[in-house]
N, C-alpha and C positions, 0 to 999 in steps of 0.2 A: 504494500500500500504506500505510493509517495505521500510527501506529504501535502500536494494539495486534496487528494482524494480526503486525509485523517483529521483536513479542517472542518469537510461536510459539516452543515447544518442539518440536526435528522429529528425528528421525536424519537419520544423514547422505547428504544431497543425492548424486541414482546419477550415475555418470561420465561414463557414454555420452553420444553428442549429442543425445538427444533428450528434452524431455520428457516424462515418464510419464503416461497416464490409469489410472483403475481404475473398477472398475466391480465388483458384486458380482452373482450368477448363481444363482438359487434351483428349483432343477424340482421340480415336482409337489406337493401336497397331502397329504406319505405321507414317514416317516422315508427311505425307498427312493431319493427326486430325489436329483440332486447338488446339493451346497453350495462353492460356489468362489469365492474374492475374483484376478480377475483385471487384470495390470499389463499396458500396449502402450505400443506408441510414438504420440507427438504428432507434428505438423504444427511445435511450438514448439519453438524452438531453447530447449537447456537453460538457459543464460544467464537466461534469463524464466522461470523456473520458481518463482521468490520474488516475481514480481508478481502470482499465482495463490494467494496463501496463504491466503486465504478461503475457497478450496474446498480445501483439503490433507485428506485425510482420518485421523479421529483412529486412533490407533494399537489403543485399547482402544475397542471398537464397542457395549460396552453393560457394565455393573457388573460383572452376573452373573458376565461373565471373571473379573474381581478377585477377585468371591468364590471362584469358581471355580480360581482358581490357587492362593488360601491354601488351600483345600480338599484339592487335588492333595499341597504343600509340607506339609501335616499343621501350619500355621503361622495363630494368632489373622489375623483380615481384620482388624484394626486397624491392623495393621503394613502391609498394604498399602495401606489406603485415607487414613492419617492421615500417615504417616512421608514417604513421596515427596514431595508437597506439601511439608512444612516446610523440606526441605530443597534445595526450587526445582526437585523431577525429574519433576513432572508435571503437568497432563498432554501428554503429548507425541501429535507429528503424523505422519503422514506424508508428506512432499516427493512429491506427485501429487497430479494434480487429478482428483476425481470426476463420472464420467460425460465424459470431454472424449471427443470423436470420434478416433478413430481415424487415423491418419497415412495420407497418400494415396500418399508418396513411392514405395515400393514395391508391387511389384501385390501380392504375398505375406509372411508373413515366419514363419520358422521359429517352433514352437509347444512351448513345455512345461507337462508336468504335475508343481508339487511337492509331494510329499507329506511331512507336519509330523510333528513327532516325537513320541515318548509324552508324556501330558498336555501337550500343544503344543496350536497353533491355524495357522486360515490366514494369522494376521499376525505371528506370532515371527519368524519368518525375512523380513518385509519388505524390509531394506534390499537382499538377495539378488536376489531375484526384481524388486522395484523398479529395480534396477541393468541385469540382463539385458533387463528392458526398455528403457531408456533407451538400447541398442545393437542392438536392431529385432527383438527379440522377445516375443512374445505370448507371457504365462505365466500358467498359472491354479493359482493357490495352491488346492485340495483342502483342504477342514473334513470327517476322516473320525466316521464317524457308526456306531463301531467300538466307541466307549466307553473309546477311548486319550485323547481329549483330554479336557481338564479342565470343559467343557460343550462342547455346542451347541444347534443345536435345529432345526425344519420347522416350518410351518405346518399344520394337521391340514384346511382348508377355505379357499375363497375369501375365506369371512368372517371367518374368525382372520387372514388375514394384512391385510385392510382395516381390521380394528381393532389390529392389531400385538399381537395374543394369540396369543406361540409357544407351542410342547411344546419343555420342554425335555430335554434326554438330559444324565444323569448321567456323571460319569467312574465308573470300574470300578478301583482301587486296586489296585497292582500290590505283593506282599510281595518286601521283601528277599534274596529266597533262586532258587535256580537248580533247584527241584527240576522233576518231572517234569508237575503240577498248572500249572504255571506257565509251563511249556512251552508246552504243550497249549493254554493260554490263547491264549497269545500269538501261537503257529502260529497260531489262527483266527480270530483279528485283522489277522493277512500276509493271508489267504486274501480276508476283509469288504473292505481295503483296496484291494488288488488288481482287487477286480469293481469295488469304486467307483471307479478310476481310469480301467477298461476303459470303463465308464458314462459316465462324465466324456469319456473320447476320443471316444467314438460319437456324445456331443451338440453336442461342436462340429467333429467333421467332418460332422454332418446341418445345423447352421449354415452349417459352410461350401459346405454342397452348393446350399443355396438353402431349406432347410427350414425350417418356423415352428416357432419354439421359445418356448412361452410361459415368462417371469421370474415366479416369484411374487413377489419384491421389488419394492418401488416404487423403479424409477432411469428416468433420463430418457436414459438409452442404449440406441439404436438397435441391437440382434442384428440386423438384416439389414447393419450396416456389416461385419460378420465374414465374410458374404459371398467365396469365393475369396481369404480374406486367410491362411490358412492353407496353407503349404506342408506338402504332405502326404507330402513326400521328405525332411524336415526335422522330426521330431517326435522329441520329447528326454523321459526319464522321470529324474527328480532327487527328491531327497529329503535330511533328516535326521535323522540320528539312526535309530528307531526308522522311518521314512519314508526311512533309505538301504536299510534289507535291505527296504522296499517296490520301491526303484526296481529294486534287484538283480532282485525277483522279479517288476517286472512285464517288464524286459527280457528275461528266459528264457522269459516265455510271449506274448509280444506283439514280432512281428517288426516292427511298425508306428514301434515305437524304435527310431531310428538310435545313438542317444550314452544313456549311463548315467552321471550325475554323482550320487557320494557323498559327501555333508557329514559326516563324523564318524559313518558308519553304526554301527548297536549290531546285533550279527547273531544274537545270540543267538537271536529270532525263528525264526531257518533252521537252527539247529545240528543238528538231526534230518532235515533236510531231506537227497538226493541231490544232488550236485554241479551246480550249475544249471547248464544247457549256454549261456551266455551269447556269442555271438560278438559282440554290438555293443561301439564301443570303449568302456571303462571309464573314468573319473577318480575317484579316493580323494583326499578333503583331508582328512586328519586333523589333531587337535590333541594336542600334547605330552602330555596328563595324563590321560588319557580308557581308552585303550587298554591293558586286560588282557590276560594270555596268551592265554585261549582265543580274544577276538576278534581278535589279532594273528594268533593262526595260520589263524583262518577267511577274514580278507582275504587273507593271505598266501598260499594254495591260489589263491584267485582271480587275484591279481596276476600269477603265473605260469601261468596258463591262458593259449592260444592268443588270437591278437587284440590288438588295440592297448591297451596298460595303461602309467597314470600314476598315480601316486600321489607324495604331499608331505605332508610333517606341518610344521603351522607352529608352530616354538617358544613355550615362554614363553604357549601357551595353554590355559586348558579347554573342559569341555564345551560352557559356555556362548556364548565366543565364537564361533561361528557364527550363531547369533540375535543378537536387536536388542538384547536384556536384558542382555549383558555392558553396551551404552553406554547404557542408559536407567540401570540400578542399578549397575552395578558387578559385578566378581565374587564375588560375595557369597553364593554357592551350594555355591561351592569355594572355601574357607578355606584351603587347603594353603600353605603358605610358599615362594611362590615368584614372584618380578616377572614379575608378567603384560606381555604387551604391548598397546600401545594397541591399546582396541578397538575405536576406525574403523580402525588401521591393520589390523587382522587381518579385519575385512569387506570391504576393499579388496581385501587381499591373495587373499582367496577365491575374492572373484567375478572379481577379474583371471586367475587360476589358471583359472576356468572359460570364461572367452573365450576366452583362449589355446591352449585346447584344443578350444574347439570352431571354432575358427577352422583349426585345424591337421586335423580332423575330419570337418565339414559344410563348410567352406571359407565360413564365415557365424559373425559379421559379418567382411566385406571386408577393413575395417582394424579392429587389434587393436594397433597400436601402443603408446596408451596403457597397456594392460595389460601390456604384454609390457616395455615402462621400469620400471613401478612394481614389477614382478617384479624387474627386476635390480636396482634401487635398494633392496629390500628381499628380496635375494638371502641375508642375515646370518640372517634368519628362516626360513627356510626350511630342512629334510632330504628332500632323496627319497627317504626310507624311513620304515620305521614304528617308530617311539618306544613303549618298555615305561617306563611311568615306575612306578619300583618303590612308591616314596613312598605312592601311592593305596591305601585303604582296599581292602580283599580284594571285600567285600558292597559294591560300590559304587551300581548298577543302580538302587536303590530308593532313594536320594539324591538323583536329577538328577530332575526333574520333563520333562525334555524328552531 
C-alpha cells in the first residue's frame, strides 16, 4: 500500500471477519430494472482489508449526488462541494473492494434487501450493510427509482450505457406539513418501493436459480458466482428511515422475509394504512431525538403485536446517526443542544444490535460474540424502549433529508 493509497479517507472498517466485496447491479434498458449496490463476504481475512485500498470504493459514485443532496437540503452546492475538502472530510471511501469474488467458505449465506430512506441513496447507510457483510451476509443496498431519493438514474439503451449517457430521475420535494396531499404521496411511494424490492428479490433468487441475468453496468463481477449462494430460508427485509415502514411493508406482504430490521423507521408513510399483519420477528433501533408522538404510538401498536419484538433506542442520538453522514460531517442537520454520541460508536452499536438478533432469530451468523460484548460495554447507551424527546421541532419530517 503506498502511501497515498494509506491516507484514504474511509468510514469505519465493518467488524465481522471477513472482508467485504461490492459490486453494483443494473437491469434493463427502462426506468422499471432494478438498481442495487451490493456488499458479500470475501475469501480475505478482515485484517487485509487496508492492503486493498486501491480498489475501496468511493463513497459518492458521481457529483450529481452532491448536487443532488444540496438540492434535497434546499442548501447552495457550494457548501457541499467546497467546504468538506477545506476542512480534510473528503473525499471519502468505502472499506470494500470492488468486484472481489465472492467467498467460497460457505455453500450459502443469508440474503438482505435495504431499503434507503427519503432523499437517501444506496450508499448513506454503507457502513450498515458493509458490516452485515463482513459476518457472511449478502446485502443489496436498493437505489428506489420512486423519486424519494435525491437523484438516480437507468440507462435508456445498450448505447447510452456504452457511452455512460444516463437519464436521470429527479427527486420529488416532500412539504413540511402532515396533511392529506402528502399522505397520498407518500402511501405511493411505500407501494413503487415495495414492487421494486419484490423485483429486486425475484432477480437474484433467478441468479440464484442458475438464470442469466444481464448487468447493464460495466463490472468485472461474475453473476453466475451468486449461483446457490443465496439461502433462501434466510432472506431479511431492512430499511431506514423512510425505507423502515418499506421493510414493515414488504414483511406483511412477502412471506419470503424471515426477520424485519428497523433503523429509525418514519411510519408516517402507513398511518392510513390497516394494521399490517406482520408475524416475522421485528427489530426497532431507534434514536433518542427523532421520534414524535404519532410515530411513537404507531411503532408502539406494533411492538406489542404477537411474535418476537425488540426494540432499543440508543441515546445521545439523531436522525442522522444511523447513516454514514453523522461521521463523514458531523451532526450538523440536527443543531438541537445536546452531546451526541460518537458516531462510529452509534454505527457499531447498530449493526451489533442487529447480529445479535439475528443471531438469536435465523441462528446466522454462528458466532455473534463480538457484538453481543460491544452491547454490554456500551450497555450506558442504550433504553429498551422508545424515547419522546420533547425538545424536537413539532414540523420536523421536512428537515431530515433522509
Amino acid at each position: 500500500m503506498n502511501k497515498e493509497q494509506s491516507k484514504k479517507l474511509h468510514i469505519p472498517f465493518p467488524t465481522g471477519p471477513h472482508a467485504t466485496g461490492c459490486m453494483e447491479l443494473m437491469t434493463e434498458y427502462s426506468e422499471e430494472g432494478c438498481f442495487t449496490r451490493v456488499f458479500y463476504p470475501t475469501n480475505i481475512p478482515s485484517d487485509q482489508l487496508d492492503k486493498y485500498s486501491d480498489k475501496w470504493v468511493p463513497w459518492i459514485p458521481n457529483e450529481m449526488y452532491l448536487k443532488a443532496f444540496a438540492n434535497a437540503l434546499r442548501l447552495p452546492y457550494f457548501i457541499f462541494k467546497y467546504v468538506p475538502p477545506l476542512i480534510g472530510q473528503a473525499p471519502y471511501y468505502i472499506p470494500t473492494i470492488s468486484d472481489a469474488p465472492i467467498s467460497d467458505k460457505e455453500q450459502s449465506y443469508p440474503f438482505i434487501i435495504f431499503s434507503h430512506g427519503y432523499a437517501a441513496t444506496r450508499f448513506v447507510c454503507s457502513d450498515f450493510c458493509n458490516t452485515l457483510a463482513s459476518y457472511g451476509f449478502i446485502v443489496a443496498a436498493i437505489e428506489h427509482r420512486d423519486k424519494s431519493s435525491p437523484i438516480t438514474f437507468y440507462y435508456d439503451s445498450p448505447e447510452s450505457a456504452e457511452q455512460n449517457i444516463p437519464t436521470w430521475i429527479n427527486h420529488r420535494h416532500f412539504h413540511k406539513t402532515y396533511n392529506s396531499d402528502n399522505y397520498i404521496l407518500k402511501n405511493n411511494q411505500l407501494k413503487v418501493r415495495h414492487r421494486e424490492c419484490t423485483k429486486l428479490l425475484n432477480t437474484f433468487l433467478d441468479i440464484n436459480a442458475g438464470v442469466s441475468v444481464k448487468n447493464v453496468l460495466k463490472s468485472s463481477f461474475d453473476l453466475k458466482q451468486l449461483k446457490s449462494k443465496i439461502d433462501v430460508n434466510k432472506i431479511i427485509t431492512s430499511g431506514y428511515s423512510f425505507g423502515g415502514a418499506t421493510a414493515m411493508y414488504n414483511a406483511c406482504h412477502d412471506c419470503r422475509y424471515k426477520v424485519a430490521i428497523i433503523l429509525d423507521g418514519w411510519m408516517f408513510p402507513l398511518k392510513s394504512e390497516p394494521l399490517l399483519n406482520i408475524q416475522q420477528p421485528i427489530l426497532f433501533v431507534n434514536t433518542h431525538t427523532f421520534h414524535f408522538p404519532a410515530n411513537i404510538r404507531f411503532i408502539r401498536q406494533y411492538f406489542h403485536t404477537k411474535g418476537i419484538r425488540k426494540l432499543y433506542t440508543m441515546k445521545k442520538t439523531t436522525h442522522e446517526s444511523p447513516s454514514d453522514t453523522a461521521f463523514i460531517h458531523g451532526h450538523w442537520l440536527d443543531l438541537q443542544m445536546l452531546k451526541k454520541l460518537d458516531a462510529k460508536t452509534a454505527l457499531n452499536l447498530q449493526s451489533s444490535l442487529a447480529i445479535q438478533f439475528l443471531n438469536n432469530t435465523i441462528g446466522y451468523p454462528i458466532n455473534s460474540d463480538k457484538a453481543q460484548i460491544f452491547i454490554k460495554e456500551n450497555s450506558d447507551n442504550l433504553v429498551e424502549d422508545l424515547i419522546s424527546y420533547t425538545k424536537k421541532p413539532k414540523q420536523n419530517i421536512g428537515i431530515y433529508p433522509w
